[in-house]
N, C-alpha and C positions, 0 to 999 in steps of 0.2 A: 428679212434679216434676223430678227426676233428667233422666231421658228426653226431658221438654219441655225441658232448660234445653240437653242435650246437640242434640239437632234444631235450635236454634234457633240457637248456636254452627256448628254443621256449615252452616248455609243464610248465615251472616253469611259465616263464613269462604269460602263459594261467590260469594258479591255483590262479595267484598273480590277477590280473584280476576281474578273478572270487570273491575270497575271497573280493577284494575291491569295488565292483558291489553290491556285498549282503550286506557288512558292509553301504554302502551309503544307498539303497532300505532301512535296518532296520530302519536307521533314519532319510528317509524320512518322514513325515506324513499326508496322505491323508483325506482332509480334503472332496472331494466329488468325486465323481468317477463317471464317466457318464453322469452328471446331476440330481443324485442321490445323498441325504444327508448320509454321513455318519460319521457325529460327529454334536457337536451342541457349542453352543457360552453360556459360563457359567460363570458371574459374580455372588459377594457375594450377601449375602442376605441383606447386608445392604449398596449398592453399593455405591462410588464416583459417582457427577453428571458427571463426566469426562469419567465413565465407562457405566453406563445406553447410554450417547449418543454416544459413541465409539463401543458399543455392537449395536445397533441400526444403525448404520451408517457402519459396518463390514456387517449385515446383508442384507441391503440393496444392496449392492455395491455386494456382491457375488452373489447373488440372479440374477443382471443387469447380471453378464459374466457367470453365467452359468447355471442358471435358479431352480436352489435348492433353496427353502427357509428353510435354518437352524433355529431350535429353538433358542430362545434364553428365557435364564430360569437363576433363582437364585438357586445356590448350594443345598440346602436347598432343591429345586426338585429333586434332583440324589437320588436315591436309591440304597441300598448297594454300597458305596462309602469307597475304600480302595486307599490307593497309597502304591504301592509297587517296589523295585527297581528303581524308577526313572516311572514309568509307573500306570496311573489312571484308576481306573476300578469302574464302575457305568451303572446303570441301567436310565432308563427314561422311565415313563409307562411301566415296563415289560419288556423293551426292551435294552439288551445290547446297548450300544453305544462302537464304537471303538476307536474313537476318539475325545480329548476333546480340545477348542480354549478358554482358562480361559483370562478375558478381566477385566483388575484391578487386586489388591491385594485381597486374598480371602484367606479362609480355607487351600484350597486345592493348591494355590500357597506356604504357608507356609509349607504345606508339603513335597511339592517339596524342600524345600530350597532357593525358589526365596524370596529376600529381597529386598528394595529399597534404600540400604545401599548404598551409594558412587554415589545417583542420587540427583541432585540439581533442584533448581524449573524447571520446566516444561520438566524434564530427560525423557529417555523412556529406556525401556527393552523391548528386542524380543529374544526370546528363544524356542528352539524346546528341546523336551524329548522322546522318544520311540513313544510314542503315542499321544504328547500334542503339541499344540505352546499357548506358553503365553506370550502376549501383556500388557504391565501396566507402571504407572508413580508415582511420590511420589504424587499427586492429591493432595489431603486437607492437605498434610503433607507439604506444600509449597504454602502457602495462595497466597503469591506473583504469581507463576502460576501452578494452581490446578488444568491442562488440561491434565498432562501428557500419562495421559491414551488414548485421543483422539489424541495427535498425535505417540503413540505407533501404532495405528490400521493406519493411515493414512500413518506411513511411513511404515510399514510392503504392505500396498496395492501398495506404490508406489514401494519401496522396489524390493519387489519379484515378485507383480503380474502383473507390468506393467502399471498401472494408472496413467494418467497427467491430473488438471484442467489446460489448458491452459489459459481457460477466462471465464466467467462466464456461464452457458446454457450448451444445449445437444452438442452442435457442439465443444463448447471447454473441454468436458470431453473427454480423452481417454480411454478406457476400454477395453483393448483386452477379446473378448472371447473365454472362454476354458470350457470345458466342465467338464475334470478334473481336481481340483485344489489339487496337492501335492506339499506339502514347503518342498525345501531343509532345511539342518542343517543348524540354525540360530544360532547366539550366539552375538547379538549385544547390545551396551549401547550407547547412546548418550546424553548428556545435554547443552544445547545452551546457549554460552556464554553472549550472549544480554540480558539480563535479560528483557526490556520492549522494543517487538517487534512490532512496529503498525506504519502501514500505513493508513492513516484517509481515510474514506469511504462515497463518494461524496454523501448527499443520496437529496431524494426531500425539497428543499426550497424556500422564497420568490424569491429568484434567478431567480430561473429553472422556476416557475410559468411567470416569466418572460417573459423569453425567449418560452415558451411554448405559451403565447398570442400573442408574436412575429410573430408564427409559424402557428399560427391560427388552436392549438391540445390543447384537452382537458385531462385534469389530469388524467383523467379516464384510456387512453390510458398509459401515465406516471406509471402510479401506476402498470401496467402489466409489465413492463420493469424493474421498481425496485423488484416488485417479484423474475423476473428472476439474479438480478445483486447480490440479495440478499439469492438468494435460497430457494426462495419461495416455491416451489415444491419440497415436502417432501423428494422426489428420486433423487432432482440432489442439490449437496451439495454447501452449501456458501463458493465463489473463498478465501475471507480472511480466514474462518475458515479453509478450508482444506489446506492451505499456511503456518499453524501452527503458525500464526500470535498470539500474546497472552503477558500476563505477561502484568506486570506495579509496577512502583518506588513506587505505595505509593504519588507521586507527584502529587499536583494538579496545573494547568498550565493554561494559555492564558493568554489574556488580560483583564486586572483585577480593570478598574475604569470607568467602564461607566456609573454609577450609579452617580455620583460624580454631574456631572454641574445639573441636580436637583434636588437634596437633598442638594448642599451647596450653588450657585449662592445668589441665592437671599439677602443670610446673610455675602457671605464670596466672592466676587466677587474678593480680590484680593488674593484668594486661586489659579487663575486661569494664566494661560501662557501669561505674556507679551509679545504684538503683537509690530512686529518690529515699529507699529507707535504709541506706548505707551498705546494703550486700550487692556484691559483683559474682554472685548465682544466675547466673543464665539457664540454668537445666531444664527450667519449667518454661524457659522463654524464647522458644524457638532457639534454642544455639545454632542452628545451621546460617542461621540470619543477625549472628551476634554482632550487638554493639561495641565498638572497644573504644577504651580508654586514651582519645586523641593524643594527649600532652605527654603519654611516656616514652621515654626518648629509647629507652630498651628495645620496646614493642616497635616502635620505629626504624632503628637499627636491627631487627629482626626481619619487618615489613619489606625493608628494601634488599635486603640476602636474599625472600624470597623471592623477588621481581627481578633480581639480576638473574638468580638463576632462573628462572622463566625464560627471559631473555634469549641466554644460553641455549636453552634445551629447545626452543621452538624456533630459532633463526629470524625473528622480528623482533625489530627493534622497538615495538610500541608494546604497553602493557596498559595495564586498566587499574589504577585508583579508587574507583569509584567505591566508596561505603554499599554494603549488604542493604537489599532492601526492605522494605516491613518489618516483618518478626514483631514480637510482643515486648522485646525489651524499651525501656527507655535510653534516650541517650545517657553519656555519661555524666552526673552529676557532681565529679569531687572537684574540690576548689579550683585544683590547676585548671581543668578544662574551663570553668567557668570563668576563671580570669581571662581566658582568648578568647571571648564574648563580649564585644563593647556593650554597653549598659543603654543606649539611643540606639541598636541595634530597632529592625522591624521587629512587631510582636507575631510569635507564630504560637501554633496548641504541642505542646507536648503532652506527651500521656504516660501514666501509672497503673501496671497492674499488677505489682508486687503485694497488693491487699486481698489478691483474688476476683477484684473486680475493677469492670475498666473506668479509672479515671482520669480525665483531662486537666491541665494546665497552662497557664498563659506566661511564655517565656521569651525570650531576644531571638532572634537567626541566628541560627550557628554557621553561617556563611564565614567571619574570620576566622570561628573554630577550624574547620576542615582546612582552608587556604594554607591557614599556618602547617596544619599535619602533613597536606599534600605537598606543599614547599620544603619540607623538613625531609621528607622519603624523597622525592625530588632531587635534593641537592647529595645525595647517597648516592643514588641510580645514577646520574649524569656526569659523576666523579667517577665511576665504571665504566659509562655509556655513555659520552658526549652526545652521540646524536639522538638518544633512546626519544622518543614522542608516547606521550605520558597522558591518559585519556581520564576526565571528570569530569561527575556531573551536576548541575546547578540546581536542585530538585528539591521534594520534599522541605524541608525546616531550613534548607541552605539553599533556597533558591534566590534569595534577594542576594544584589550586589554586594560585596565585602565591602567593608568602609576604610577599614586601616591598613589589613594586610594585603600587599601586591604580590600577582600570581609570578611564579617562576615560568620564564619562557617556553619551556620544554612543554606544560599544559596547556592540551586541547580540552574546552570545554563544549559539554553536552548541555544545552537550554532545552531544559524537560519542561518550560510553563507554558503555557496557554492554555485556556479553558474555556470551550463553546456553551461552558454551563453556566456561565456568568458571563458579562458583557464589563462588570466590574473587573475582575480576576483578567480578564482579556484587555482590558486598558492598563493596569499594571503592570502584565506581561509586555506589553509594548517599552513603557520606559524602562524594566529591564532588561530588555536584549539590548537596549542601546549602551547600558550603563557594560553591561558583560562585552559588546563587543569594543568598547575602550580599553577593557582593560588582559585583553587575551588576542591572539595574533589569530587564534583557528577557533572558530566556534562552528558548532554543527546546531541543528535544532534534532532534538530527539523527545517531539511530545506523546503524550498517552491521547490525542482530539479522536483517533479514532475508537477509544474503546465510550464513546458518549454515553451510548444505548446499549453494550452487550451485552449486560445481564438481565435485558428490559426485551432488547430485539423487535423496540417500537420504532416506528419510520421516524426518521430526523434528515434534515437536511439543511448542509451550511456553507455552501458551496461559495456565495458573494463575500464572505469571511477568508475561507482559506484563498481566495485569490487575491483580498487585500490583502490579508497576511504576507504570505509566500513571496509576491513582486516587493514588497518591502526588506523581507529582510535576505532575498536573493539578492537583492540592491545595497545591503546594508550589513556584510560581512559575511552572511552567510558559504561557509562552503559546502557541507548535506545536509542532509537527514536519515533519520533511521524513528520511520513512524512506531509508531504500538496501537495495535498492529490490525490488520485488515482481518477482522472477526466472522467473513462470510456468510453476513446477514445482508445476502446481494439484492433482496428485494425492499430490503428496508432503509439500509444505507448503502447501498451500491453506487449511487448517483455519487457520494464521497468518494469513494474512490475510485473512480472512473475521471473527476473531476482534479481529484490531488495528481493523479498519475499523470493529466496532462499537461498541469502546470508544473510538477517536475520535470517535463522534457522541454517547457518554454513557458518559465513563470509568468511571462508580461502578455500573453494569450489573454484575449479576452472571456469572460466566466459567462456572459452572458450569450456568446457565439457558442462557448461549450454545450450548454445547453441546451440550445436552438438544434445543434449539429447532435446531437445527442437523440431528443423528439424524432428529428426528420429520419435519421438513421435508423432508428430501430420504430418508430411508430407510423411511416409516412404519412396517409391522410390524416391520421389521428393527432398529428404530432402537436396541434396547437393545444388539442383539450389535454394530451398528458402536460404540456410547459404549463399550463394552470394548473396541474394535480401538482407537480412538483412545486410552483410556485408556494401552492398555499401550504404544503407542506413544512416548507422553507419557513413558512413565515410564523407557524405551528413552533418550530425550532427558535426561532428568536424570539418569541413568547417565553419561550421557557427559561431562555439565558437572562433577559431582562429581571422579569419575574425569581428567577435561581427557584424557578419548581421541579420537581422530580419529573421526568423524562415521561410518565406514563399518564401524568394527570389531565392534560389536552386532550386523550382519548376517547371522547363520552361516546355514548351509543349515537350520542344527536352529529359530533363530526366525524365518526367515522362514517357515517349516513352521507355527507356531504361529499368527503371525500370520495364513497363509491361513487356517489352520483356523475363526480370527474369521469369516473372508470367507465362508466355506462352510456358516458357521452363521449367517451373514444370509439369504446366497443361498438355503438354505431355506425360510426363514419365505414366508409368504401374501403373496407382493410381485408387480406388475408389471413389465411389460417394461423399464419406466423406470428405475425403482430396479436392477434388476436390470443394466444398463449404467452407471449409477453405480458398483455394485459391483466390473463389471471395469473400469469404468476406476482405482479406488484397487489393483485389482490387479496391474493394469501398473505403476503405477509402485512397487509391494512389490517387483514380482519382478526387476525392474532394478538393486533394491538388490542382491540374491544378484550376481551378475556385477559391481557393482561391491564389492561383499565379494573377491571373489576376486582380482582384479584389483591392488585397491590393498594389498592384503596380500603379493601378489609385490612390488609397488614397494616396500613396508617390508621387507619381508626381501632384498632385493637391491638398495641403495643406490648400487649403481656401473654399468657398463655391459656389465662382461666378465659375461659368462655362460656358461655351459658348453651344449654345444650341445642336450642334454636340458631344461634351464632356457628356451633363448631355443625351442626349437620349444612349449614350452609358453605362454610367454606370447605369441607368434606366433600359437596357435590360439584361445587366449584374448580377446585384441583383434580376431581376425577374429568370432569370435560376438560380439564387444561391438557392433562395429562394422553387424555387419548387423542386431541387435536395435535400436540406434539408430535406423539408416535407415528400419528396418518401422515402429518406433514412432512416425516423426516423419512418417510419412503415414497410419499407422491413426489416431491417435491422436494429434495434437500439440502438444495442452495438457495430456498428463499428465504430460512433462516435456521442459522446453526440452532439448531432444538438441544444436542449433546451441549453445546456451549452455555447456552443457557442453564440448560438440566445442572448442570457445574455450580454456575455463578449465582443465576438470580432463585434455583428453587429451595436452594437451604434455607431461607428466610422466610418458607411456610413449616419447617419442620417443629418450632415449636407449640404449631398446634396436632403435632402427634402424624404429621404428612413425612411418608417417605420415598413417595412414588410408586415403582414398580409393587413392593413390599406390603402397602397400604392399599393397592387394588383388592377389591373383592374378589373370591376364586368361585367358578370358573369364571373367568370373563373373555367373550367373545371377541378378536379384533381379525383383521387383517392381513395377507403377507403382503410382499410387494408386486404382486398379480392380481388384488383382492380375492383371493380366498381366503376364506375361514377360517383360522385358527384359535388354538385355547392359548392363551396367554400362559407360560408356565409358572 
């Protein structure tokens, strides 16, 4: 009885199997078999741009893993075209298709019953039918982000088939290939709570031109590099757009009066920010960047004439507030401004260089200063423009809370604080977003966390930070961001943004599956010994925050030692050629750090210019190997750290020991081109 009851169990549980093997196989949908097309990519006839480039970039990308190129055709091409039971039946040329991948809303999505009821700007649907997967987003029905459809297909590729951009080019797309491509049963929605997701995207400027004559490299070469950083090449996709980076407030933002000292000086000089030694002379003091005189009510009534007309002339209702930034001026000093300064105000540094040399001082927040000025232009602009949306920012000397004066409605505020360079400064930051988002209806975060290391272009990683961060104040008023900005030093800080990018398309993701999924994708066997290289890295970074040391000083020759050694216990493991050029490329930018370890530890211990002639032929020898390892770098290799960006930012700070780069190379000297041949340095 036993025996019979146990056989008969064993045969059911066979049938149950079975039936549940075939019911899965049914609603599979194969979309190529072999390498062989057998369905095709069908948006409407009168497609979203979201879908035309979703359709086109699906097509592409299968084609790379498995060498089919699918049609891709407007509805409108199908011949005899029925939907019936849940399953779409149509010809193309004569020729049955089996299978159909509808890309956007279309005819035959509505047939199906697929809506885009209960998706919010930049939402996606993925959905499989008998015979169909449809990919699609509210697109133009969500002006604010009218992508949906592109990252429907982008997350369905990451999704199911396996695809990571790790970093910008061929080496940091993952693509496994398969020859046949069939989707399990899909039935997903998602819409991203961030409304305006953007990480600013370093591209070529007077900057970079810079530091590019620095380097003694022509644009030309530049311009190949931004190709690649940008997705120049029709086949390998741009790292922000495939990031699902997108959307925006409606807000228009920066720094919003540099216009001001030559269009008013001449006539209105005392428009302009009293210098601690009573002249409102800006000439010497950067005037493009001029400070002006908050409390005068003229300048004001000027301010807002020009923000109407702005208005006017550009057909958006939102304009930008925000004070000019840096420059050498000091804020304005005459009594009126200081009286809209509460005296309990936070202490912040302001600075003087109307002496000729730069000196600091310990002063209040000007946080009610500006409130009161922005309210003042505000209630000008809004008497014009009821609905005008008025853009400022929390920053600098005004980034603490106002205490007295309350914001006028019409202000969106920009929360430019956090800083991964203190763990202090990042606890502060915390009680004031909560204080800014009491007292303003729209706040955006728009910090500087990614520019940590760029003039350093040493590995940093702070990835368990930005994902507490972000799911808090995604949670907690926030509506975007607008980072500063992604510096394409992909092998040093790449992991950052790789990591931000994810958590802008789903703050509440977990950081440490990013991670994980991150290793596996791009390192496979290796992937556990890179989560330890990254980890200790990691933890190299909050060393530094605790501590508030300079970015470069954890560098020694003894951990970068360490750190290879991660590298060398990846590079063992059962990897290909792939992986294995992943590896050196996070090893260039490790071992870049050593040289700037050494480097900027001379410039700390030698803060003046005299040096003893032992001293300067050392750091002479020292900026010449820096110098030619930049150059080799930024043609073997150069996204693993912007070298021009650097060349910019962090090499003026060797110049006062007589260092000017190119100009200071001894002639002739031997390097390079980007084939390795030989040439004279001109």
């Amino acid at each position: 009885m036993t025996d019979r009851v146990r056989v008969g169990r064993g045969a059911f549980v066979a049938w149950l199997l079975v039936v549940l093997w075939g019911h899965a196989a049914a609603q599979t949908v194969e979309l190529i078999r072999e390498g062989q097309c057998c369905s095709a990519i069908v948006y409407a006839d009168q497609p979203s741009a979201a879908a035309r480039e979703g359709a086109a970039l699906l097509a592409e990308q299968l084609e790379r893993v498995s060498g089919a190129k699918l049609p891709v055709i407007r509805e409108g091409a199908l011949e005899q075209v029925e939907v019936l039971d849940g399953r779409v039946k149509g010809k193309l040329k004569g020729e049955a298709l089996s299978a159909f991948i509808l890309v956007g809303e279309s005819g035959l999505t509505r047939q199906l019953g697929i809506t885009t009821d209960g998706l919010g700007a930049g939402g996606v649907l993925l959905r499989t039918f008998p015979n169909a997967l449809v990919l699609l987003g509210p697109d133009d029905k969500t002006p604010s982000d009218p992508d949906g459809t592109r990252y429907a297909v982008i997350t369905f590729l990451e999704d199911t088939l396996g695809f990571r951009l790790l970093w910008p080019g061929e080496l940091g797309l993952v693509a496994p290939a398969q020859k046949t491509v069939a989707v399990p049963p899909l039935n997903k929605t998602h819409t991203p709570i961030i409304i305006q997701r953007r990480i600013r995207n370093s591209r070529y400027n007077d900057r970079l031109q810079i530091g590019l004559d620095y380097l003694g490299i022509k644009k030309v070469e530049f311009d190949k590099v931004e190709a690649i950083t940008q997705g120049g090449d029709s086949r390998m996709p741009n790292w922000f757009k495939w990031q699902r980076l997108g959307g925006h407030m409606g807000l228009k933002s920066g720094h919003a009066f540099g216009y001001t000292w030559e269009k008013y000086h001449r006539e209105h000089s005392e428009w302009f920010a009293m210098q601690p030694n009573g002249s409102r002379d800006l000439s010497k003091l950067r005037p493009e960047r001029a400070r002006l005189c908050k409390s005068n009510l003229a300048l004001i009534d000027a301010l807002a004439a020009d923000k109407i007309a702005e208005i006017e002339r550009g057909g958006s209702h939102s304009v930008s507030l925000c004070p000019n930034d840096g420059g050498s001026a000091c804020f304005c000093m005459c009594p009126a401004c200081k009286n809209l300064d509460p005296p309990q105000g936070r202490v912040t540094i302001l600075w003087d260089r109307t002496s000729g040399s730069h000196q600091t001082f310990e002063y209040v927040s000007l946080t009610d200063r500006m409130v009161w000025f922005w309210n003042q232009v505000a209630t000008r602009i809004t008497a014009k423009v009821p609905d005008a949306r008025l853009a400022v920012y929390a920053y600098s000397c005004y980034e603490a809370p106002p205490i007295r004066e309350k914001l006028h409605p019409s202000l969106a505020v920009g929360f430019t604080c956090m800083h991964y360079s203190s763990d202090l400064k990042r606890r502060q930051a915390f009680d004031d977003w909560n204080a800014w988002s009491r007292a303003t209806g729209t706040l955006f975060w728009r910090p500087n966390l990614l520019l940590f290391a760029r003039h350093e272009g040493t590995p940093a990683l702070y990835a368990h930070k930005l994902g507490e961060d972000l799911a808090f104040f995604a949670h907690h008023s926030l509506k975007g961001t607008d980072f500063d900005a992604c510096m394409h030093h992909w092998a040093t800080e790449g992991l950052n943004y790789y990591v931000l990018a994810r958590l802008l398309w789903n703050p509440d993701m977990n950081v440490d599956a990013i991670l994980d999924d991150y290793c596996q994708s791009g390192f496979g066997k290796a992937w556990r010994q890179m989560r330890r290289y990254f980890t200790r890295i990691e933890q190299l970074t909050d060393m530094i925050a605790a501590r508030e040391l300079p970015v470069t000083v954890p560098y020694t020759p003894e951990v970068v030692g360490e750190l290879n050694g991660l590298l060398d216990a990846a590079n063992a493991a059962d990897v290909d050629n792939t992986v294995r050029r992943r590896i050196a490329f996070l090893r260039r930018g490790l071992n870049f750090a050593t040289l700037q370890h050494q480097t900027y530890a001379f410039a700390a211990e030698h803060p003046d210019k005299n040096l003893s002639d032992v001293d300067r032929a050392r750091i002479t020898a020292l900026q010449q190997e820096k110098w030619l390892w930049m150059r080799h770098s930024f043609r073997e290799e150069p996204l693993a750290v912007n070298m021009p960006g650097l060349a910019w930012g962090g090499e003026p700070k060797f110049r006062k020991y007589g260092w000017k780069g190119a100009v200071s190379m001894p002639k002739p000297v031997v390097d390079a081109d980007e084939h390795g041949r030989p040439v004279e340095i001109p």
